[in-house]
N, C-alpha and C positions, 0 to 999 in steps of 0.2 A: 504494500500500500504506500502509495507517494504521495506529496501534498506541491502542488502548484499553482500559482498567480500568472493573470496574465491581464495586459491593459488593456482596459477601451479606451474607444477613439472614434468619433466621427466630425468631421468638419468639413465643409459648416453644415450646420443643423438645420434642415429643411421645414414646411410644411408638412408632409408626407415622412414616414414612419422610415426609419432608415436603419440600417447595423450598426453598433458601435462596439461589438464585439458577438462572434460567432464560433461557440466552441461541438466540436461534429468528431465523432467513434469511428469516424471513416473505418469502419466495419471492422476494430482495433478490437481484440481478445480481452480487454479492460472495462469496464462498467464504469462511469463517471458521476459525481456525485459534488454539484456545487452546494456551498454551503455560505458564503457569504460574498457579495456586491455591495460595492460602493460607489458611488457616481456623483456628480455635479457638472456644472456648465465653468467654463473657462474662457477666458476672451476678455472682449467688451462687452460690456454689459447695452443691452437693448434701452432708449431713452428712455421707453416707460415699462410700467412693470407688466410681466409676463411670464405666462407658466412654463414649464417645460412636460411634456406628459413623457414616462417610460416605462417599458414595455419589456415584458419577459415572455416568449413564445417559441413552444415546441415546432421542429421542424423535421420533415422525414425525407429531404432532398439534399443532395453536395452540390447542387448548381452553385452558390453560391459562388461571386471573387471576388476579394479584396487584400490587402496587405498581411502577407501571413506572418506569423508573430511565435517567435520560440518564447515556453514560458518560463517561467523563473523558478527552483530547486528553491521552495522552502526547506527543505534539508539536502546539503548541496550531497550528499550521499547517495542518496534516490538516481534512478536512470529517467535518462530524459524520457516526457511522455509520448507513447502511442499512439496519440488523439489529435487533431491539427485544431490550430486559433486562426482566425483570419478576427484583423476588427477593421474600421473605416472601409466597410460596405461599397460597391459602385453596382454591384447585379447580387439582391436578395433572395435568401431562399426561399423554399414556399412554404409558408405556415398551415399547421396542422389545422384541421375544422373546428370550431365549438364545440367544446368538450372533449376534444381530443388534444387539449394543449396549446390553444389559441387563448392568448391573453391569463396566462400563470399567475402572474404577478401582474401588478399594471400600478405604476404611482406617477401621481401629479405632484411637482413641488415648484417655486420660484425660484426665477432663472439666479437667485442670488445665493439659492441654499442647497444641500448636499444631500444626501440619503447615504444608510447604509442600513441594507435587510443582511440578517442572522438566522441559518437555521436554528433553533432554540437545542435539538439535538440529535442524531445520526435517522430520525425517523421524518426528519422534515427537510432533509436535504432534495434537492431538486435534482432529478436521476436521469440518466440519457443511460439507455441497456447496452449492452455488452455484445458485439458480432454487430449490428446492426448502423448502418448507414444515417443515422439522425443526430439531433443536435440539439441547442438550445441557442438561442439568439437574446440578445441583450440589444433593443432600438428604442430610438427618442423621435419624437417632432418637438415643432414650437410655432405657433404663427406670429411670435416676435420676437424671439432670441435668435439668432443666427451665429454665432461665434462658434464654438466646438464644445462637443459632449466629451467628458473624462470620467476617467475611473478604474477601478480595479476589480476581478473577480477571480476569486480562491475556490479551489476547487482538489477530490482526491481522485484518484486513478486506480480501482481495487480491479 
């Protein structure tokens, strides 16, 4: 079992629901299991005030491309992961239906202030299976912030 980080990133921050980080089992013999995101907006800030809405949503496609991203050895011992990160999105993957993992998580906060969700403990971690071709997506909009989405997501490799 290995523990790894890896950053988001999208900029700039559209209208329309974008990747700021894309973690996928490219059909990887590891089971993946996030357990804590942190995110905020970076930049300049928008003149008036505005939300940021983000978005956690299952995905069962590899279309996906964007800048791919080694992640970082919370215990530099561990072998590097199995599983690919892309974040800053330019071609998204396809989200899962309603109730099938469309909109997991989903928080609105202002473009000034930060989030960070926790799974509370190893039953509440947000799971992408083991052998299979899917993923979890991390995306934001904003219809007035435009600067770039930031953050970090931890996650284990069993």
């Amino acid at each position: 079992m290995a523990y790894y980080e890896v950053p988001l990133l999208y900029a700039p921050v559209t209208t329309a629901l974008k990747g700021a980080g894309y973690l996928l089992t490219n059909a990887a013999p590891r089971r993946l299991q996030i357990y804590e995101v942190e995110f905020g907006q970076g930049g300049t800030l928008a003149t008036t005030d505005c939300q940021c809405q983000w978005d956690m949503t299952r995905s069962l496609t590899v279309t996906a491309t964007g800048s791919a991203v080694a992640s970082n050895l919370l215990d530099i011992g561990d072998t590097v992961m199995a599983a690919s990160y892309l974040n800053n999105l330019n071609n998204e993957p396809v989200p899962t239906s309603a109730g099938s993992g469309l909109s997991l998580k989903s928080w609105s906060i202002n473009q000034r202030g930060s989030y960070r969700w926790r799974a509370l403990d190893d039953g509440d971690n947000l799971l992408i299976p083991a052998g299979s071709a899917s993923g979890l997506e991390i995306r934001t909009l904003s219809s007035g912030f435009t600067a770039s989405a930031v953050g970090n997501m931890s996650f284990i490799e069993r």
